[in-house]
N, CA, C and O atoms as a Tinker XYZ file with bonds, in Angstrom:
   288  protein
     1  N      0.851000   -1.174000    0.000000    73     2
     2  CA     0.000000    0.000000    0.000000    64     1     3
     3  C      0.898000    1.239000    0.000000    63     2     4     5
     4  O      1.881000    1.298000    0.739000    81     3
     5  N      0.567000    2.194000   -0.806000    73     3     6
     6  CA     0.947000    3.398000   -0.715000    64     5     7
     7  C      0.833000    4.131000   -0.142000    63     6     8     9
     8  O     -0.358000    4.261000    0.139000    81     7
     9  N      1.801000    5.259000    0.565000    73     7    10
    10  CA     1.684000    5.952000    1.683000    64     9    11
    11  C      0.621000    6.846000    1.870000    63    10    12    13
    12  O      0.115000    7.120000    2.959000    81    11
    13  N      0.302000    7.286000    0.789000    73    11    14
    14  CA    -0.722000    8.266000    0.019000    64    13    15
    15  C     -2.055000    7.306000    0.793000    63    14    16    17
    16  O     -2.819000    7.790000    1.629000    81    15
    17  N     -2.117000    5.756000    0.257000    73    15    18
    18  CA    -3.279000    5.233000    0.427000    64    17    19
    19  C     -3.541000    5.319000    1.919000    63    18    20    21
    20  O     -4.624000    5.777000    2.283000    81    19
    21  N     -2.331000    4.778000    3.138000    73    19    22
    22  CA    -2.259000    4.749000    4.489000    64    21    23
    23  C     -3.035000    6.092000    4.759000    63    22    24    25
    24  O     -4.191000    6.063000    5.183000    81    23
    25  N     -2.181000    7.607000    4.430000    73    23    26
    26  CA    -2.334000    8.100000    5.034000    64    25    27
    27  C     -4.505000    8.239000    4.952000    63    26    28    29
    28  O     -5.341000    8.413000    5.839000    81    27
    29  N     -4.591000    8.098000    3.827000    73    27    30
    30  CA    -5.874000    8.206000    3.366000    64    29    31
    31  C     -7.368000    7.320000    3.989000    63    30    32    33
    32  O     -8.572000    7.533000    4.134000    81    31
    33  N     -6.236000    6.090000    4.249000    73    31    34
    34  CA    -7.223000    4.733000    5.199000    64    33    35
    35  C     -7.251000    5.175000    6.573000    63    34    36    37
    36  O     -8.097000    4.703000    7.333000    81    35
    37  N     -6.284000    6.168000    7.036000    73    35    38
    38  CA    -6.023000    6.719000    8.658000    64    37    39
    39  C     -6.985000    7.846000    8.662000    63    38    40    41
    40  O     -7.983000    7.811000    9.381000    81    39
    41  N     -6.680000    8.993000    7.768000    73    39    42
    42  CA    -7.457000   10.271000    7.777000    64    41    43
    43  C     -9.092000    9.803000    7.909000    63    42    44    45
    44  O     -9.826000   10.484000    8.626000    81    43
    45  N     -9.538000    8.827000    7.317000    73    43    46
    46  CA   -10.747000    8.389000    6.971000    64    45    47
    47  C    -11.528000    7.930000    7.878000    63    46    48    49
    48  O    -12.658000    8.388000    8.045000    81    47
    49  N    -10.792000    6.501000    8.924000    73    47    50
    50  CA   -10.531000    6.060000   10.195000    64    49    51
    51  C    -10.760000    6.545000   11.267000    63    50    52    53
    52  O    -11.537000    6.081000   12.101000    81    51
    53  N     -9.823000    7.976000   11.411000    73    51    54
    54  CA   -10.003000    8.893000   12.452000    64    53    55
    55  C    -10.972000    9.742000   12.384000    63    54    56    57
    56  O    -11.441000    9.964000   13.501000    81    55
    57  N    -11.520000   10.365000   11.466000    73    55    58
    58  CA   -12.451000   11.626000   11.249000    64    57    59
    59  C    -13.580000   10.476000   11.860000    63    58    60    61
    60  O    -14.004000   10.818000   12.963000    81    59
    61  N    -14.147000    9.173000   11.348000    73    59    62
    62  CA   -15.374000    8.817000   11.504000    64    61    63
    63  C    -15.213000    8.588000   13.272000    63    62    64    65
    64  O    -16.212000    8.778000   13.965000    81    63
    65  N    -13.895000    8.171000   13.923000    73    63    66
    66  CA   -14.354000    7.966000   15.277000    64    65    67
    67  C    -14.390000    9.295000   15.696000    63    66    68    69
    68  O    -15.389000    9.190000   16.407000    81    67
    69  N    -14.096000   10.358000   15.792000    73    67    70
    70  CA   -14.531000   11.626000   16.394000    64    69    71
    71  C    -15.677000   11.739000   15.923000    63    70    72    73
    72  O    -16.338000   12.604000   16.497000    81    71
    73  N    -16.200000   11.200000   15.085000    73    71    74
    74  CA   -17.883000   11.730000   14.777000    64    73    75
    75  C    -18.168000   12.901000   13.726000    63    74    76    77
    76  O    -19.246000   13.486000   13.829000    81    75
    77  N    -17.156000   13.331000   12.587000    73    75    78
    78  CA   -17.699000   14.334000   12.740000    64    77    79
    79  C    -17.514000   13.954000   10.830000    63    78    80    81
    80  O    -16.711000   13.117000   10.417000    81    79
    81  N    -18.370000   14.713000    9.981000    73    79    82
    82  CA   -18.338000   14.900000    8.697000    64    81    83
    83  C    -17.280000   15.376000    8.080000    63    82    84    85
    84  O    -16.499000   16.196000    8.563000    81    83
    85  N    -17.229000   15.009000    7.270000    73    83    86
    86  CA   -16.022000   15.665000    6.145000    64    85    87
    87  C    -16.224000   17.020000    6.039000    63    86    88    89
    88  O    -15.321000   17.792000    6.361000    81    87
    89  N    -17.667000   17.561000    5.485000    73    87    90
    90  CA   -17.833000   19.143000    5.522000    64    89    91
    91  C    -17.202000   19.714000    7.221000    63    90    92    93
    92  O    -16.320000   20.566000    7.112000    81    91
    93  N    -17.512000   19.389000    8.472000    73    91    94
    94  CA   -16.602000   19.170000   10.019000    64    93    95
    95  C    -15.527000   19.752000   10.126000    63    94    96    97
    96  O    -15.043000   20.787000   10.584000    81    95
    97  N    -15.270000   18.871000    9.610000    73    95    98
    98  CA   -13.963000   18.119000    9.460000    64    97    99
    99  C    -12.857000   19.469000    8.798000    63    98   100   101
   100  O    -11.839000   20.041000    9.189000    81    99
   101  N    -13.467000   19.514000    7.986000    73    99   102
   102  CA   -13.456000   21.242000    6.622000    64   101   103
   103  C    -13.000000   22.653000    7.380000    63   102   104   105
   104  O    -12.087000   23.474000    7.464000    81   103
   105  N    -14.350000   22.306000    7.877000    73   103   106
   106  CA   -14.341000   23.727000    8.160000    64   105   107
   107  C    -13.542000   24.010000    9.718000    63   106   108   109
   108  O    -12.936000   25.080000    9.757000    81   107
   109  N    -13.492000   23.247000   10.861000    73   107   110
   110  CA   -12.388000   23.560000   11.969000    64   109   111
   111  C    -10.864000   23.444000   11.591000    63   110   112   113
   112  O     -9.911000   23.909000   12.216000    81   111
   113  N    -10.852000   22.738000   10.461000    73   111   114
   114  CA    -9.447000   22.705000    9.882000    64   113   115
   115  C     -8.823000   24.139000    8.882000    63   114   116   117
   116  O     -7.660000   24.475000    8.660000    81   115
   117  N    -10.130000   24.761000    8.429000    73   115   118
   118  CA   -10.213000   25.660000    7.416000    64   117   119
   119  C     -9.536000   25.133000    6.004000    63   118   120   121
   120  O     -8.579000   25.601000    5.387000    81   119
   121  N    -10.306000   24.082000    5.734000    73   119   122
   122  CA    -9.794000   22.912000    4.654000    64   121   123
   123  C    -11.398000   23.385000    3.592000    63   122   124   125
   124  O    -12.527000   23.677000    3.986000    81   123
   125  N    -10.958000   23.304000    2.484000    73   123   126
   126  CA   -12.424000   22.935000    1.594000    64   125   127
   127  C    -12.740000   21.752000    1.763000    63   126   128   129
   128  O    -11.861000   20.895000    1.857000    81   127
   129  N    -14.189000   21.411000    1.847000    73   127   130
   130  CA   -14.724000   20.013000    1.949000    64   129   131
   131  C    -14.182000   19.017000    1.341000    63   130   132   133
   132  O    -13.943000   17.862000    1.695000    81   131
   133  N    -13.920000   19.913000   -0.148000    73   131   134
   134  CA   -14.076000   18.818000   -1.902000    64   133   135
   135  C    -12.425000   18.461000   -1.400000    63   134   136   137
   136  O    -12.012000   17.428000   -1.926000    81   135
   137  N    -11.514000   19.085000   -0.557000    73   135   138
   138  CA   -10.281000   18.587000   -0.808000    64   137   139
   139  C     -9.876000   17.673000    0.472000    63   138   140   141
   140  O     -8.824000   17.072000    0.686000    81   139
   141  N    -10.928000   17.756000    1.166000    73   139   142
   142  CA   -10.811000   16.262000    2.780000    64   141   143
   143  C    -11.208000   15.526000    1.740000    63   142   144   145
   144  O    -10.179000   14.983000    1.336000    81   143
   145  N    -12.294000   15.125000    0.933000    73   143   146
   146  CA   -12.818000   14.333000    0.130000    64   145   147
   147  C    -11.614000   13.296000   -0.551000    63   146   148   149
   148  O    -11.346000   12.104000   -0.402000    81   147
   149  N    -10.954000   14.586000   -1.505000    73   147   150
   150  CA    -9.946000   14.437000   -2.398000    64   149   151
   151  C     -8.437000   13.066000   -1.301000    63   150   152   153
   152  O     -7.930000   11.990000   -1.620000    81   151
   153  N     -8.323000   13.817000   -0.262000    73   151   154
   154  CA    -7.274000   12.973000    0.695000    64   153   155
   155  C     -7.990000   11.892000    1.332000    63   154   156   157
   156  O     -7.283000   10.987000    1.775000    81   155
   157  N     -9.440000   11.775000    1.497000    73   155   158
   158  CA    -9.644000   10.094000    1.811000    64   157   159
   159  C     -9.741000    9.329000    0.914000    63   158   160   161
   160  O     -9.648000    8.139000    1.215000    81   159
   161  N     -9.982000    9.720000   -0.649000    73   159   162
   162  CA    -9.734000    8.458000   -1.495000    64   161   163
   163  C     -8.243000    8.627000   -2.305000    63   162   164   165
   164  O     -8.060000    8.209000   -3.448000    81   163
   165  N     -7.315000    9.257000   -1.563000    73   163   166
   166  CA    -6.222000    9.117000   -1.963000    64   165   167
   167  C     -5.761000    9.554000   -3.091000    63   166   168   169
   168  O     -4.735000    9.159000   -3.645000    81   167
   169  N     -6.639000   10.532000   -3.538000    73   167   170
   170  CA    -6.594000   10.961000   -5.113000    64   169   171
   171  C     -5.622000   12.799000   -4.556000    63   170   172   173
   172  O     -5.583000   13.626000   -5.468000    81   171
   173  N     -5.257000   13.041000   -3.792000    73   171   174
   174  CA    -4.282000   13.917000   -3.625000    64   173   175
   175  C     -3.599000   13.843000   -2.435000    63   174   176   177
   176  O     -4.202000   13.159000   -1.607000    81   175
   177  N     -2.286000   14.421000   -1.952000    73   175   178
   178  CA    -1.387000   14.173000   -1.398000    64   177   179
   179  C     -1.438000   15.411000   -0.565000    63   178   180   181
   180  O     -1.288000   16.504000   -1.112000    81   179
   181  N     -1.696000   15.289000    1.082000    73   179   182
   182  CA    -1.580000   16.412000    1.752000    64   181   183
   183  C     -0.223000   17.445000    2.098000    63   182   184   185
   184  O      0.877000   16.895000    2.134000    81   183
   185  N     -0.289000   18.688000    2.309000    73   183   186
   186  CA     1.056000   19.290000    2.977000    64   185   187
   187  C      1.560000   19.124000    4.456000    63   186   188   189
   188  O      0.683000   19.098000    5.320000    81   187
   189  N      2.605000   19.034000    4.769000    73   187   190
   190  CA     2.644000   18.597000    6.359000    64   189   191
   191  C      1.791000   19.948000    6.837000    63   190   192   193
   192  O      1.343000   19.940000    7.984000    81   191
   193  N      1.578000   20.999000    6.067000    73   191   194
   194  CA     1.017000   22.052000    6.944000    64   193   195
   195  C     -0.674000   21.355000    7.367000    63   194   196   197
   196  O     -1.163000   21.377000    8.496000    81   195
   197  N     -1.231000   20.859000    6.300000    73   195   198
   198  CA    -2.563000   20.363000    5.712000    64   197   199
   199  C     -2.134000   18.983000    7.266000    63   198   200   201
   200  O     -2.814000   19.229000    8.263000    81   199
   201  N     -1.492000   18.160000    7.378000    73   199   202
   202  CA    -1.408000   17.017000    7.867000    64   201   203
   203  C     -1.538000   17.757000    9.664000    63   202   204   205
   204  O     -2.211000   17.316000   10.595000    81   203
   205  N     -0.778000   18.784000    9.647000    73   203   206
   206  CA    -0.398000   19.473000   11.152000    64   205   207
   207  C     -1.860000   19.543000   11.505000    63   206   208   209
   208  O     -2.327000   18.852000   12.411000    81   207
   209  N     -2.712000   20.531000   10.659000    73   207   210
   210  CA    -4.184000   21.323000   10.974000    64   209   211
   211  C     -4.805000   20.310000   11.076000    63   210   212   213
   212  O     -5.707000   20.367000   11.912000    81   211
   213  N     -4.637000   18.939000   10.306000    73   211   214
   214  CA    -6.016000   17.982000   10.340000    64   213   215
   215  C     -5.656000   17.117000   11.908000    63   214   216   217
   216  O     -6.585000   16.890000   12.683000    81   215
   217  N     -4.692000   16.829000   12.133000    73   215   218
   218  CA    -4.316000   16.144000   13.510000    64   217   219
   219  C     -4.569000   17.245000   14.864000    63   218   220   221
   220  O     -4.788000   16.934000   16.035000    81   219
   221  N     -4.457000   18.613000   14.265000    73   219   222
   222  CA    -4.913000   19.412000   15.556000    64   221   223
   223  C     -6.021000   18.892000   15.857000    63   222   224   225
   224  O     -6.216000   18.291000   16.913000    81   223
   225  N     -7.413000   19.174000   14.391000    73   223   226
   226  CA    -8.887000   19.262000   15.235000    64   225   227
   227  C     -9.143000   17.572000   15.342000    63   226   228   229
   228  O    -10.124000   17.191000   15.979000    81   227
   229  N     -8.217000   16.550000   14.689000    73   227   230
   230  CA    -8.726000   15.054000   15.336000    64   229   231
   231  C     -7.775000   14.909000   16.686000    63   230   232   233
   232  O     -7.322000   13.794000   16.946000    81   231
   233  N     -7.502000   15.923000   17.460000    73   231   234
   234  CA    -6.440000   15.231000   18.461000    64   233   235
   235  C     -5.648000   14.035000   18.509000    63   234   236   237
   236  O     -5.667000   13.150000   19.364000    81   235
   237  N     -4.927000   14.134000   17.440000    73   235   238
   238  CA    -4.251000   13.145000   17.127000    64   237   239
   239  C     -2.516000   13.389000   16.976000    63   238   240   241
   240  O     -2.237000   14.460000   16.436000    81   239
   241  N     -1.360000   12.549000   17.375000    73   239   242
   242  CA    -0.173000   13.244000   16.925000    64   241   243
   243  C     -0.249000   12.868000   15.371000    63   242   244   245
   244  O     -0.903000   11.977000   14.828000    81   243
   245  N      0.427000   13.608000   14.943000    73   243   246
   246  CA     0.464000   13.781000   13.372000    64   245   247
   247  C      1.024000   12.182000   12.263000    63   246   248   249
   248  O      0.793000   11.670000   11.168000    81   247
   249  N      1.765000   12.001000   13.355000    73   247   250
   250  CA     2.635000   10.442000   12.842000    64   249   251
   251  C      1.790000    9.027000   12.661000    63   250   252   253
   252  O      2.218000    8.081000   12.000000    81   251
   253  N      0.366000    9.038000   13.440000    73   251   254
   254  CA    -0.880000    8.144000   13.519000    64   253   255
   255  C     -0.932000    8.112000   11.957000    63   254   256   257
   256  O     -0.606000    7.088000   11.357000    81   255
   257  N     -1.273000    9.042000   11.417000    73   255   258
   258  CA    -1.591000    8.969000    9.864000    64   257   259
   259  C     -0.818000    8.282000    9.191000    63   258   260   261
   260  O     -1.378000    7.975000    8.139000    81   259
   261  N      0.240000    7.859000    9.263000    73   259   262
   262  CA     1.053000    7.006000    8.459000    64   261   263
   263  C      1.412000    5.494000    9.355000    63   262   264   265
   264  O      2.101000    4.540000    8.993000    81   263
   265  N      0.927000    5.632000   10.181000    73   263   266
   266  CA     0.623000    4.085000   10.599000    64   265   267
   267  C      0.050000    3.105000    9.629000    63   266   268   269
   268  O     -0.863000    3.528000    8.921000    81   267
   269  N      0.431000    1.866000    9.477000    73   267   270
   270  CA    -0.273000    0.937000    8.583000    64   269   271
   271  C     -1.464000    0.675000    9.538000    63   270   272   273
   272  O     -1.770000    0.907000   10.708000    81   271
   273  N     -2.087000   -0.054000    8.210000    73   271   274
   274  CA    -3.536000   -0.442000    8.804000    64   273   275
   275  C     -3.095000   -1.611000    9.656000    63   274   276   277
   276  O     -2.168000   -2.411000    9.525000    81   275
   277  N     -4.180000   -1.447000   10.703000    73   275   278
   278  CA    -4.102000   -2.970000   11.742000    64   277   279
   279  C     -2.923000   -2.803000   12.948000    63   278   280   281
   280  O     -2.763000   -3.612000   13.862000    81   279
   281  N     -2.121000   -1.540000   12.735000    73   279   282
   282  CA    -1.064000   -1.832000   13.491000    64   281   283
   283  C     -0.811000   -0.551000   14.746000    63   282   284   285
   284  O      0.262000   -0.244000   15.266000    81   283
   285  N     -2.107000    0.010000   14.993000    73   283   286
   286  CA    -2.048000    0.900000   15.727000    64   285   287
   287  C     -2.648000    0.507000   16.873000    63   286   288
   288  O     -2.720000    1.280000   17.829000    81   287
C-alpha cells in the first residue's frame, strides 16, 4: 500500500471515530470540503502544513496517519 493510500485509510478512520463529517472536518481545519474528500480516497497528497491542521482538530499526533492499517 501506498503511503498516500495509508495516510488516506487513517485520515478516513479517524475523522469517523470523532464523529464528525467531512464538511466538520473542513471547516475547523479551514480545509475545503471537496479537498478532505480528495485525501480520503487518496486521489491527492496532503502538505505537512494540511497534515499538522487535520491532527490538531482530530487530536491526534500527526505520525498516527502514516501508521499501517491494523497496526495501531
Amino acid at each position: 500500500m501506498k503511503l498516500r493510500e495509508i495516510f488516506a485509510t487513517n485520515l478516513r478512520r479517524m475523522r469517523h471515530a470523532s464523529g464528525l463529517s467531512q464538511e466538520e472536518l473542513a471547516h475547523r481545519a479551514g480545509l475545503n470540503r471537496n479537498y478532505v474528500g480528495l485525501l480520503e480516497r487518496a486521489a491527492n497528497s496532503p502538505t505537512l502544513d494540511t497534515v499538522e491542521r487535520l491532527a490538531e482538530e482530530l487530536v491526534v499526533d500527526p505520525a498516527r496517519f502514516f501508521d499501517k492499517a491494523g497496526e495501531q
